[in-house]
TORKOL-4160 file (C-alpha; in steps of 0.2 Angstrom, whole numbers, padded with zeros to 4 digits, m for minus):
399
<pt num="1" X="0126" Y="m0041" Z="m0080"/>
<pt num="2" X="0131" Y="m0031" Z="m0065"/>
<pt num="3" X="0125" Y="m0014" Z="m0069"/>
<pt num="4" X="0111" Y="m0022" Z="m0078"/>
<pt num="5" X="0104" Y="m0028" Z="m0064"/>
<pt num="6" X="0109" Y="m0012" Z="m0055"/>
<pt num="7" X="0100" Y="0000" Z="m0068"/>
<pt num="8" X="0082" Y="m0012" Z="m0066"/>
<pt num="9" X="0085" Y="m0011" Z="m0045"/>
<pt num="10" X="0087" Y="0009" Z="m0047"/>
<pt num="11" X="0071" Y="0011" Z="m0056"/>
<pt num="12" X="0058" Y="0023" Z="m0047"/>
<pt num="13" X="0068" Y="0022" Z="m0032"/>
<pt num="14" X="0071" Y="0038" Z="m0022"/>
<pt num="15" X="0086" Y="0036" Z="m0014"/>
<pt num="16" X="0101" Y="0022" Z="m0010"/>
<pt num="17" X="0113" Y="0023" Z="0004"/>
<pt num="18" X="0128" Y="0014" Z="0001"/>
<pt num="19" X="0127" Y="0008" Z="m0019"/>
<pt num="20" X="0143" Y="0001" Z="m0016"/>
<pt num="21" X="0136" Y="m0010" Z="m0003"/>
<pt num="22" X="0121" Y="m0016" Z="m0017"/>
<pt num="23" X="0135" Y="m0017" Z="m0032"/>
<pt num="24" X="0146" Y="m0029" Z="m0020"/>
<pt num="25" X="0130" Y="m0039" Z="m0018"/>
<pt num="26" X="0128" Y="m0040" Z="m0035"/>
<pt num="27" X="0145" Y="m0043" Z="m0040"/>
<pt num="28" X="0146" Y="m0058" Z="m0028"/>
<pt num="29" X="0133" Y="m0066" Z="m0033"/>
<pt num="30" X="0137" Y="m0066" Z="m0052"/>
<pt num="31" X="0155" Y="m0072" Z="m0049"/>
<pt num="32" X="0152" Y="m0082" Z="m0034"/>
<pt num="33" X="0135" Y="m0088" Z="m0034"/>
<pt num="34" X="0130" Y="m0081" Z="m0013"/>
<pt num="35" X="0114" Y="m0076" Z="m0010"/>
<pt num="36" X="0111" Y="m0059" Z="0001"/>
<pt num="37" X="0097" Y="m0055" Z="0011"/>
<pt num="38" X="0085" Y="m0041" Z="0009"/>
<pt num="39" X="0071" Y="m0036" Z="0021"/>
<pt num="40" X="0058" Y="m0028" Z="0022"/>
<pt num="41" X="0045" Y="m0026" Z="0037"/>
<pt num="42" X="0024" Y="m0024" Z="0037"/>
<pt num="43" X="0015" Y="m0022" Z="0052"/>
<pt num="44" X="m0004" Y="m0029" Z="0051"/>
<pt num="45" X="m0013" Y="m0014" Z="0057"/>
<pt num="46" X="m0027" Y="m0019" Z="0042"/>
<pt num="47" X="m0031" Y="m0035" Z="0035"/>
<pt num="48" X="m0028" Y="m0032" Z="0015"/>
<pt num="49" X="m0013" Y="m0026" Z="0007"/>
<pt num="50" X="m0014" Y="m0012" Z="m0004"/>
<pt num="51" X="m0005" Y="m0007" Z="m0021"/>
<pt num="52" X="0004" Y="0007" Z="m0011"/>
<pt num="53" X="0013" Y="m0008" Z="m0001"/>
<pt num="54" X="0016" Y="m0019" Z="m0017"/>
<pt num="55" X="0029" Y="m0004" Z="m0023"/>
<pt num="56" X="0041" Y="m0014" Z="m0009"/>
<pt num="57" X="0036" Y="m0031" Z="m0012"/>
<pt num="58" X="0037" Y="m0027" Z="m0031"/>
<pt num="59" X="0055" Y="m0019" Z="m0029"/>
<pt num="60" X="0059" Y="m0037" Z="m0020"/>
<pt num="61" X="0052" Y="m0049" Z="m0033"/>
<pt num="62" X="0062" Y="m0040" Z="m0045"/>
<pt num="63" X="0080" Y="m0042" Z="m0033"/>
<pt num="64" X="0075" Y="m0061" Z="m0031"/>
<pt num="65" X="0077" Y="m0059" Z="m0049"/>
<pt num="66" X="0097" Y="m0053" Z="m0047"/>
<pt num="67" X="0101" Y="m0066" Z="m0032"/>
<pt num="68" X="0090" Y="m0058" Z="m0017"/>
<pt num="69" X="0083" Y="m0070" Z="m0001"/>
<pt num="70" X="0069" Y="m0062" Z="0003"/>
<pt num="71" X="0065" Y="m0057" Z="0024"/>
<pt num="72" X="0048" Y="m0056" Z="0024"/>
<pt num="73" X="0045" Y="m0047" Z="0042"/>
<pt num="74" X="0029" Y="m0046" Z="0050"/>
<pt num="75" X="0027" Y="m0035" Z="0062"/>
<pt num="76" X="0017" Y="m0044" Z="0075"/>
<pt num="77" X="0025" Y="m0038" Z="0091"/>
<pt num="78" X="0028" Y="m0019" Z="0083"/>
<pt num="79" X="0011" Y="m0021" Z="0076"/>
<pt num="80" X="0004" Y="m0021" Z="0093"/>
<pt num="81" X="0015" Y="m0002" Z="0096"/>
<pt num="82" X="0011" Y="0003" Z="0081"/>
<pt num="83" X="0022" Y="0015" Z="0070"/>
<pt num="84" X="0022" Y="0033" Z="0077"/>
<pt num="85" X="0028" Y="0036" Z="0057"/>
<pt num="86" X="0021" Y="0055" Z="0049"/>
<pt num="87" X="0009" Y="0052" Z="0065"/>
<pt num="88" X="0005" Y="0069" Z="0074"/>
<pt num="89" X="m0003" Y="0060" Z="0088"/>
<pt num="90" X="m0001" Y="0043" Z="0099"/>
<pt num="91" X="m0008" Y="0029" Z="0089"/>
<pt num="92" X="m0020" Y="0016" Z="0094"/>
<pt num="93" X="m0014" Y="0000" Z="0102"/>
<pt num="94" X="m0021" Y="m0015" Z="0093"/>
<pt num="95" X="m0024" Y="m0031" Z="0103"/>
<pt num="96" X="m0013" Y="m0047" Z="0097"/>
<pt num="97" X="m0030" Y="m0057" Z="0092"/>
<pt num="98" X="m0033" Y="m0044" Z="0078"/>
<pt num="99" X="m0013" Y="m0043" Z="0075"/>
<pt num="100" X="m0012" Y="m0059" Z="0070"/>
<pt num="101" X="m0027" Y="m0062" Z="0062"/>
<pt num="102" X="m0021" Y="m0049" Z="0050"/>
<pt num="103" X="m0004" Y="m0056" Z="0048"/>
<pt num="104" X="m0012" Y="m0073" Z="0042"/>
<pt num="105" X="m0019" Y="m0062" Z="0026"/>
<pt num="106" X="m0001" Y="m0055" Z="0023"/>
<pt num="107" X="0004" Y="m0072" Z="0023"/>
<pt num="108" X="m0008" Y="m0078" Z="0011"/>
<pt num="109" X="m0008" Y="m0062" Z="m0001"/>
<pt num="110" X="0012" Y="m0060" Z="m0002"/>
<pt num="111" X="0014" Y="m0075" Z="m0012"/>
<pt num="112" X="0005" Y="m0065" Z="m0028"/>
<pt num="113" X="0020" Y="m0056" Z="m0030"/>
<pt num="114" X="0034" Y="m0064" Z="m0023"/>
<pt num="115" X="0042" Y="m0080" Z="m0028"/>
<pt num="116" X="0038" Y="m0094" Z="m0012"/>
<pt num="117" X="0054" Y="m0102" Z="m0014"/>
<pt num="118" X="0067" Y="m0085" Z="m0011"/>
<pt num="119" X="0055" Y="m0079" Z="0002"/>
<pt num="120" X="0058" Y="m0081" Z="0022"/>
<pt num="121" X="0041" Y="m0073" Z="0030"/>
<pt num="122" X="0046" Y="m0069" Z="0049"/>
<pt num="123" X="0038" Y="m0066" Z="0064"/>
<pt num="124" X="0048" Y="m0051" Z="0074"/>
<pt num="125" X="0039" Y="m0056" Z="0090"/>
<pt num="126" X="0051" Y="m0073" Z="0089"/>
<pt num="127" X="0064" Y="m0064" Z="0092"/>
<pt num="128" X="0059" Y="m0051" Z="0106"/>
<pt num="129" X="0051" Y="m0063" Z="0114"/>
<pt num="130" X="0068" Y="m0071" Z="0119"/>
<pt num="131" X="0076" Y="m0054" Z="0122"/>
<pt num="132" X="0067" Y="m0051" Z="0138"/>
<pt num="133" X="0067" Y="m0036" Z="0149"/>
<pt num="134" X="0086" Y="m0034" Z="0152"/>
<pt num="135" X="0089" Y="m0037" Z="0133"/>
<pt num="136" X="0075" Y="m0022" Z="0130"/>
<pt num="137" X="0084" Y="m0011" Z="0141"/>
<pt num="138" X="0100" Y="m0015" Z="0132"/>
<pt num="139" X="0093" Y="m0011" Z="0117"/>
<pt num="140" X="0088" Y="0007" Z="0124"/>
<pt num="141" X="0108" Y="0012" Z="0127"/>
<pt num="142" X="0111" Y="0010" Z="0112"/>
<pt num="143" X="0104" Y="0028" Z="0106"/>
<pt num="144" X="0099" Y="0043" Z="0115"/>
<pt num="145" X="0084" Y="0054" Z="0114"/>
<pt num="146" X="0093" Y="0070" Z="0107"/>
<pt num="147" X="0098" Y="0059" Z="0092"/>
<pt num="148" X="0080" Y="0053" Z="0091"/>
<pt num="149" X="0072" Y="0069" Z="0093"/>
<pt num="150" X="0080" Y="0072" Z="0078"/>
<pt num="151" X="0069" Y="0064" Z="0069"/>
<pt num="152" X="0056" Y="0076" Z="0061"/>
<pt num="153" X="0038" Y="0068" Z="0066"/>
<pt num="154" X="0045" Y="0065" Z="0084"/>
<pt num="155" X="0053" Y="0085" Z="0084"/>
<pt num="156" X="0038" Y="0095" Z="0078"/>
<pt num="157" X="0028" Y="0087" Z="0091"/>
<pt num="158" X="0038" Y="0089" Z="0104"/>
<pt num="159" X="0039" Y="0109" Z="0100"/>
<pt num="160" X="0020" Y="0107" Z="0099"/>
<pt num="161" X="0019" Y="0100" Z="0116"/>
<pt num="162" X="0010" Y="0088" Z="0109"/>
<pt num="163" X="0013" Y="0070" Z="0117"/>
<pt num="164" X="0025" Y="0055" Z="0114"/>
<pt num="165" X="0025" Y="0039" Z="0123"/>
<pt num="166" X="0040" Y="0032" Z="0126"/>
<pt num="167" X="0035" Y="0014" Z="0116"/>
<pt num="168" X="0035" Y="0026" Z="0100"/>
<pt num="169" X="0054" Y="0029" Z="0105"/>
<pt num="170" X="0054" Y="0012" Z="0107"/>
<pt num="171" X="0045" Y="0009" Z="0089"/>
<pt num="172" X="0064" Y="0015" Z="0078"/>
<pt num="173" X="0074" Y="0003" Z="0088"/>
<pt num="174" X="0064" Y="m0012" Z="0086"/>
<pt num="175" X="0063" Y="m0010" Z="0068"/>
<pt num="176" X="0082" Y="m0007" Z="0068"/>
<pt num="177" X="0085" Y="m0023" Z="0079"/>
<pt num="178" X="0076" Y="m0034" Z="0065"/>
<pt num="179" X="0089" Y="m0033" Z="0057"/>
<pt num="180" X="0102" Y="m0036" Z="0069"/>
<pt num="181" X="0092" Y="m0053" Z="0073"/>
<pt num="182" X="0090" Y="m0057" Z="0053"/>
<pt num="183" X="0109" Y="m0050" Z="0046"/>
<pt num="184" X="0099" Y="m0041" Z="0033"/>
<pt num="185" X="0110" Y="m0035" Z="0019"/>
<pt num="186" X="0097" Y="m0022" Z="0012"/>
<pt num="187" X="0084" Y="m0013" Z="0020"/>
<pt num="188" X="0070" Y="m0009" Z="0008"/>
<pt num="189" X="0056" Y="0005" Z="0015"/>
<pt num="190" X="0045" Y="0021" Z="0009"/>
<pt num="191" X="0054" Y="0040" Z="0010"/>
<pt num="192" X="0047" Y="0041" Z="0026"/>
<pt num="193" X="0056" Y="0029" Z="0035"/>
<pt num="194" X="0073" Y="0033" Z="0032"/>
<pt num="195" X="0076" Y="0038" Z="0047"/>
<pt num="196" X="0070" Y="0019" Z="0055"/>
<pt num="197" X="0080" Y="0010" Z="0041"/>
<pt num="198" X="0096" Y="0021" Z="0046"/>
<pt num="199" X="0093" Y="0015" Z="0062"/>
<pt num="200" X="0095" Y="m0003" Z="0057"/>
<pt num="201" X="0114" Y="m0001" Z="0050"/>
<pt num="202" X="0118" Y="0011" Z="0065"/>
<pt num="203" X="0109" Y="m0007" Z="0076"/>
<pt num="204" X="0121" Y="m0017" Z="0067"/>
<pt num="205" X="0135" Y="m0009" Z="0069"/>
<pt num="206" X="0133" Y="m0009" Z="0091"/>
<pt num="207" X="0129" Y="m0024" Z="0092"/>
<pt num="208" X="0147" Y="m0030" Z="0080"/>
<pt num="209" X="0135" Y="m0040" Z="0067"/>
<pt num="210" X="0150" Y="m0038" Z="0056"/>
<pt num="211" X="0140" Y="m0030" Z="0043"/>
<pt num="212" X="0131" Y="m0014" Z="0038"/>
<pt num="213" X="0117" Y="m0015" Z="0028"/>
<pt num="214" X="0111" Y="m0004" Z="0014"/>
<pt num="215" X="0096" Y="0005" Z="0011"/>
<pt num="216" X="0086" Y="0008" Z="m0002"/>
<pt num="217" X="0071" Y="0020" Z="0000"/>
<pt num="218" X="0055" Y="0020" Z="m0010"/>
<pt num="219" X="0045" Y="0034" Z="m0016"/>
<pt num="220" X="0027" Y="0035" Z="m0007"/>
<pt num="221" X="0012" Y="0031" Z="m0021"/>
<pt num="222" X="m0003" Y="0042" Z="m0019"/>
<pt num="223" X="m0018" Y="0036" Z="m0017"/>
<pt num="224" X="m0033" Y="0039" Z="m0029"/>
<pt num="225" X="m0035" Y="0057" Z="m0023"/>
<pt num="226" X="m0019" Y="0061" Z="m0033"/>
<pt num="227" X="m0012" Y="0069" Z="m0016"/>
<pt num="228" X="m0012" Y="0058" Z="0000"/>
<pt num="229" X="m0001" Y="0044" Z="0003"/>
<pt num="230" X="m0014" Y="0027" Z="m0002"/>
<pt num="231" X="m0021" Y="0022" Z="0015"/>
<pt num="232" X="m0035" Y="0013" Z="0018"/>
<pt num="233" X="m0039" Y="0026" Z="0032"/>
<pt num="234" X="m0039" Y="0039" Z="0021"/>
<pt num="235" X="m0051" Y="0027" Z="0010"/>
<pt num="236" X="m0038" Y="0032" Z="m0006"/>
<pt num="237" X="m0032" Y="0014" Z="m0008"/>
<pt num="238" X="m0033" Y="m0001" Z="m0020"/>
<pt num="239" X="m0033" Y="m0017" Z="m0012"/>
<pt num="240" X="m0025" Y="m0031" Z="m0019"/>
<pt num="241" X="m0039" Y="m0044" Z="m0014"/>
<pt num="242" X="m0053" Y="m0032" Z="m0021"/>
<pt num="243" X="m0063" Y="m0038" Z="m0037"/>
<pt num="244" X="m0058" Y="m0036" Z="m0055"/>
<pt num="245" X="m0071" Y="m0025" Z="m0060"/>
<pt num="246" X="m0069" Y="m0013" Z="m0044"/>
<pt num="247" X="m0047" Y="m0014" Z="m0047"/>
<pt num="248" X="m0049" Y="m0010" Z="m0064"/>
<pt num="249" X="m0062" Y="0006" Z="m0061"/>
<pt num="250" X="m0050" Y="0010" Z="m0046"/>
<pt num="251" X="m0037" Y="0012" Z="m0058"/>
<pt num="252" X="m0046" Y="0021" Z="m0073"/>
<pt num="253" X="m0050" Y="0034" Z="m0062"/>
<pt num="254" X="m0033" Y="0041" Z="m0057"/>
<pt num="255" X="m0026" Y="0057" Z="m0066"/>
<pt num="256" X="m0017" Y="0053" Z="m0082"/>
<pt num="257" X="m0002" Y="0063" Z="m0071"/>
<pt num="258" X="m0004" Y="0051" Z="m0060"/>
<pt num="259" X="m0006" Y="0037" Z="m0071"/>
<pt num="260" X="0014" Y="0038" Z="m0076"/>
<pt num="261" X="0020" Y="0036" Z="m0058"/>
<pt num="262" X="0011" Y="0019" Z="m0058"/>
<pt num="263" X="0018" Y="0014" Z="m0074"/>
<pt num="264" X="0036" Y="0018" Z="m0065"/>
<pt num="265" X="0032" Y="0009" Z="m0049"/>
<pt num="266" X="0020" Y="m0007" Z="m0050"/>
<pt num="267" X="0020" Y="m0011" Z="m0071"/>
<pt num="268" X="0032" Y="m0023" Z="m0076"/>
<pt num="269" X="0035" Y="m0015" Z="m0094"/>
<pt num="270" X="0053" Y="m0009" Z="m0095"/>
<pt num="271" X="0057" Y="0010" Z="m0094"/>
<pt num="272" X="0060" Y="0010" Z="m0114"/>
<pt num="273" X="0045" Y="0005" Z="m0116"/>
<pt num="274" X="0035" Y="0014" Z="m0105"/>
<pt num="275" X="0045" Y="0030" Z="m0113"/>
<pt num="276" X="0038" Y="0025" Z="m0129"/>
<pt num="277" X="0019" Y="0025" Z="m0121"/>
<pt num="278" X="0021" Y="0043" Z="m0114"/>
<pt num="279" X="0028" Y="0051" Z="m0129"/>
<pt num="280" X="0015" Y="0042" Z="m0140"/>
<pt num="281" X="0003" Y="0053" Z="m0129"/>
<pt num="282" X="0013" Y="0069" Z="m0129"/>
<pt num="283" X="0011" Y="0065" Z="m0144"/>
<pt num="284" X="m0008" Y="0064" Z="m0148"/>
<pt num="285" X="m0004" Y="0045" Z="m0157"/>
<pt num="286" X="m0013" Y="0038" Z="m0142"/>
<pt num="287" X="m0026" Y="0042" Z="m0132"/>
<pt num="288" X="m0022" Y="0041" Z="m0111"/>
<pt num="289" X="m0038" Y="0032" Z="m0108"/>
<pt num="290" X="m0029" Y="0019" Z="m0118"/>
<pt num="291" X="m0013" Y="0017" Z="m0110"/>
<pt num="292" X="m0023" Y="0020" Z="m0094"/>
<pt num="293" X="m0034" Y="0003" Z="m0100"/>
<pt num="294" X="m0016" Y="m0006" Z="m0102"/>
<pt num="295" X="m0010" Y="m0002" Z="m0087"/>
<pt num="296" X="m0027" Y="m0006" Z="m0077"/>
<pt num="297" X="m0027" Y="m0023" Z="m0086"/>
<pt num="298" X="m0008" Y="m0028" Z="m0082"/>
<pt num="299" X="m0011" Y="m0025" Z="m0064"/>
<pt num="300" X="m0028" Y="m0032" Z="m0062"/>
<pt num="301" X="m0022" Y="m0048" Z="m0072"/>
<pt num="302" X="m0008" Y="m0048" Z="m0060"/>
<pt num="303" X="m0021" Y="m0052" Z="m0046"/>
<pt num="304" X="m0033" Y="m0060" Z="m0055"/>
<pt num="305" X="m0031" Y="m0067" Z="m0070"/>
<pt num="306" X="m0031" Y="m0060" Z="m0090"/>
<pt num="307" X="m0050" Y="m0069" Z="m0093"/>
<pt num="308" X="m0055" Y="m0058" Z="m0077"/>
<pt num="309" X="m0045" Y="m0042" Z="m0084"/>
<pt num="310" X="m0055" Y="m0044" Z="m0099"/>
<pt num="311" X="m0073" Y="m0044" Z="m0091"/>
<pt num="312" X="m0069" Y="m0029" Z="m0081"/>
<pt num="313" X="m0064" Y="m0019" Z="m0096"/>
<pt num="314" X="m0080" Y="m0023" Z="m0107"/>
<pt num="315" X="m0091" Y="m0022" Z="m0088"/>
<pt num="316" X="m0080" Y="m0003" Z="m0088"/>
<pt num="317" X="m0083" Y="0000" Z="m0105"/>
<pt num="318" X="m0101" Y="m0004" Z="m0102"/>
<pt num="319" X="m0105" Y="0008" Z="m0087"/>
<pt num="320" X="m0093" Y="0023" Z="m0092"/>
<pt num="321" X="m0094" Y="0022" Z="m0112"/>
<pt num="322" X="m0109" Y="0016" Z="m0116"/>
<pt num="323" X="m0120" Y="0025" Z="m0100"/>
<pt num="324" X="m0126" Y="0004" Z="m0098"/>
<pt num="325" X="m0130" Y="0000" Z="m0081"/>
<pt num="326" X="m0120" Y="m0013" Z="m0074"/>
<pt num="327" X="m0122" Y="m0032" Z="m0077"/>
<pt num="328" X="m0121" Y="m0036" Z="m0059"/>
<pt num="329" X="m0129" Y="m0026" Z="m0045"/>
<pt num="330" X="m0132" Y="m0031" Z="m0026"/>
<pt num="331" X="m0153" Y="m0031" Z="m0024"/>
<pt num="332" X="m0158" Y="m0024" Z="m0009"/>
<pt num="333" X="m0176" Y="m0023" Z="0000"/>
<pt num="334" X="m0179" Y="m0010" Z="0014"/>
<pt num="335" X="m0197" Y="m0001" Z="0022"/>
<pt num="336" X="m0203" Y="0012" Z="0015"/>
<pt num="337" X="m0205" Y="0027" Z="0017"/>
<pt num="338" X="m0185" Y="0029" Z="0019"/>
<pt num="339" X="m0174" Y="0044" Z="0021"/>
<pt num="340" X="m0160" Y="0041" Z="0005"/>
<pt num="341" X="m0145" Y="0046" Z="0017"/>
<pt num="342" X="m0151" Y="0033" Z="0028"/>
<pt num="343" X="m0155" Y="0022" Z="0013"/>
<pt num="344" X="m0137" Y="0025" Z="0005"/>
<pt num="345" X="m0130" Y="0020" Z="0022"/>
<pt num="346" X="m0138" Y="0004" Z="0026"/>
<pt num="347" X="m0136" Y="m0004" Z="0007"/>
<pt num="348" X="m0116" Y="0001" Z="0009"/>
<pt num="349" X="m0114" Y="0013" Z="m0006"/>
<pt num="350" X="m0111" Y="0026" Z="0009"/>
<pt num="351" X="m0099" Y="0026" Z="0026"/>
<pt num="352" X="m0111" Y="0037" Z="0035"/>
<pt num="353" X="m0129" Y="0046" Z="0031"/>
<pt num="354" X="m0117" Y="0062" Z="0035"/>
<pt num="355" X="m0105" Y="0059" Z="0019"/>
<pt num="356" X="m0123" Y="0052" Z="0010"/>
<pt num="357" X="m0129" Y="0072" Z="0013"/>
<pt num="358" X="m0109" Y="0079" Z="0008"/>
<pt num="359" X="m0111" Y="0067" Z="m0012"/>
<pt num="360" X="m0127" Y="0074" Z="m0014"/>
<pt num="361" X="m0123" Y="0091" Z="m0011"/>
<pt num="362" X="m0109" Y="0088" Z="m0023"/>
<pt num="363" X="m0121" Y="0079" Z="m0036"/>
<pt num="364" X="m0112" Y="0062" Z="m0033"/>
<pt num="365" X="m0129" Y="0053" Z="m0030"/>
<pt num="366" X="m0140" Y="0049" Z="m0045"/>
<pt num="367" X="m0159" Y="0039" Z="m0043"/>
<pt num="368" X="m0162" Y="0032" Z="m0059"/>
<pt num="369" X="m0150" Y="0038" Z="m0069"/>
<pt num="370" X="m0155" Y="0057" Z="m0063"/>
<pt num="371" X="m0145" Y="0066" Z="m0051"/>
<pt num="372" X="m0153" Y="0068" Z="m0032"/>
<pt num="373" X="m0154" Y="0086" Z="m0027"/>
<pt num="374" X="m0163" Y="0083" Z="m0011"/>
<pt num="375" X="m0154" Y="0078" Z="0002"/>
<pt num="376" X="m0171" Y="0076" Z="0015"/>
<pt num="377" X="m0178" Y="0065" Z="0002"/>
<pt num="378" X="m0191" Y="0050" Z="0008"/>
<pt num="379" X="m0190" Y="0037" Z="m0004"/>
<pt num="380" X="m0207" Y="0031" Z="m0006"/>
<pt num="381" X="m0212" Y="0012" Z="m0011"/>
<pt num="382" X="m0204" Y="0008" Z="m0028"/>
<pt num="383" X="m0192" Y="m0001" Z="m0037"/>
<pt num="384" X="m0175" Y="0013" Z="m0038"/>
<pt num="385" X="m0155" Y="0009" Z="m0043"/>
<pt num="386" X="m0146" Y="0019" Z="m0031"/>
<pt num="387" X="m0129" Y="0026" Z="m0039"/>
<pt num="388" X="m0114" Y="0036" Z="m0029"/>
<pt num="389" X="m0101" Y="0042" Z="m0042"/>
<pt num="390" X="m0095" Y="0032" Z="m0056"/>
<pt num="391" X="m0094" Y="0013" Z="m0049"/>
<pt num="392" X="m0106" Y="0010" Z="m0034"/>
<pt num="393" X="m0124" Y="0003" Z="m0041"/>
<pt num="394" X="m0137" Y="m0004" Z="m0031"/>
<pt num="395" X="m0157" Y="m0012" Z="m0034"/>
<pt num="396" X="m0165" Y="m0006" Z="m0020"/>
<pt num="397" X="m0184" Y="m0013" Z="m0018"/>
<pt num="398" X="m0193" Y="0000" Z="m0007"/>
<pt num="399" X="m0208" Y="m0010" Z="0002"/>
């Protein structure tokens, strides 16, 4: 049972540091019936979670499975630092009003995944609030800045000149002292924050916990643009509180490359299984748009539910396949005569009248089913559905 759980726990992971640590774990649990602890931490930079984020939070709900406590950790006293991670600048400071407003969401979205009862969601301000200043500098001996310039983000600008605060020095050792305060067992993070989840075993050792945890390192998921990490700054990313309809076109539209990568890190279907799917399509037996609709409708009923998985695939089927316009579309009235970046903009298909002008030029924008090739266009009175690429219809009542 052992290296069964083992084999599921290693799936889509990129790397683990001390497996014997993990298999002990394991093994203690199944002959002894002990729980361990695994953590995790999420700062609440943003409001929603994304599917990029759930490749953790999936990887935990799985160990739950195989005897894991869950250490929920939100970051609301980091949050307010804010992670210098694959940054080649000083990040913004975010105020604690905003901090925990978007911790309360975490709160409420984690529970789609995770199972309440092997879950302990923590505050890491609870715990630096009592270590104080002298505890703080305390924690600053215990690591020097050679070894931190080490690490690459933190090298490259310091060879560029370019600026680092010493809060972002700061940033490593707080994540690492989480687990100091929690006695995590594992450490569960993204490829890119090996160097933070070290820090929480070398943590653990200087302040004599009496334990090193492991760590277990995730592959980062790409968002929609097939090449950038997902992030909602980046606008690449698909939120786990967004609607069927705009999951499940979210979904369709990643590369069937891609497509294989999200089977191995967010579909429950076992890797045989999954095996059998891809070499059905090397194949030419099935179609990728079809495995691409089985995956879509897993992870969108996972959020949703299967009755709403269903609508979104005939609503999909209806826009994409049959060239139908959608069944539901916002209706908007605005004065005419209107300029349609400016027109784009204030309905919300567009960001900015600048990115308005960048689809048009690129024939993303279509007025009544034609594409718009004029990018000073004046929409006069008149009833028009606005398009921008395959999902974002509007009514817009010119008056």
């Amino acid at each position: 049972m052992v290296q069964k759980a083992l084999k599921e726990i290693k799936r889509g992971v990129a790397e683990i540091i001390d497996e014997e640590r993990v298999t002990e774990l394991l093994k203690n649990y199944y002959e002894n019936g002990e729980n361990y602890y695994i953590k995790a931490g999420f700062d609440p930079t943003a409001p929603d979670l994304h599917l990029g984020h759930t490749v953790l939070i999936q990887k935990m709900a799985l160990m739950q499975k195989y005897g894991a406590r869950v250490q929920f950790v939100i970051g609301d006293f980091t949050g307010m630092i804010g992670d210098p991670t694959g940054k080649n600048e000083t990040r913004k400071k975010l105020d604690r009003e905003t901090v925990l407003k978007n911790a309360k969401t975490y709160e409420e979205q984690v529970f789609k995944i995770l199972d309440p009862k092997k879950t302990d969601i923590v505050f890491n301000s609870t715990w630096f609030t009592e270590m104080g200043s002298i505890g703080l500098v305390e924690l600053t001996t215990t690591f020097n800045v050679a070894r931190m310039l080490e690490r690459e983000d933190f090298e490259k600008r310091f060879k560029s000149n370019t600026p680092i605060s010493i809060s972002e020095f700061l940033y490593p050792l707080l994540q690492g002292y989480d687990s100091v305060a929690l006695k995590s067992d594992i450490e569960l993070g993204g490829t890119d924050q090996t160097f933070n989840l070290l820090m929480g075993r070398h943590l653990q050792r200087a302040y004599n916990v009496g334990k090193e945890q492991a760590v277990i390192t995730m592959p980062l998921l790409e968002g929609l643009d097939g090449v950038n990490k997902m992030s909602k700054s980046l606008g690449n990313y698909i939120g786990i509180t967004e609607s069927a309809d705009d999951m499940f076109g979210k979904l369709m539209s990643i590369s069937d490359e891609l497509m294989w990568k999200y089977y191995e890190v967010l579909s429950d279907k076992d890797l045989e299984e999954i095996k059998e799917l891809q070499k059905s399509v090397d194949e030419g037996s099935l179609h990728p748009k079809k495995a691409k609709e089985m995956l879509a409708l897993e992870i969108v009923e996972r959020y949703h539910d299967s009755n709403k998985a269903q609508k979104a695939k005939v609503e999909f089927d209806k826009v994409h396949s049959k060239k139908e316009l959608p069944s539901d579309m916002n209706e908007y009235a605005l004065s005419a005569p209107i300029w349609i970046a400016k027109a784009l903009n204030e309905i919300g298909l567009e960001s900015s009248t600048s990115q308005a002008r960048r689809d048009i030029k690129q024939g993303a924008v279509k007025i009544d089913g034609q594409k718009c090739q004029d990018e000073q266009l004046q929409l006069q009175k008149g009833e028009y559905i606005l398009q921008v690429g395959k999902r974002k219809f509007a009514k817009v009542k010119v008056v």
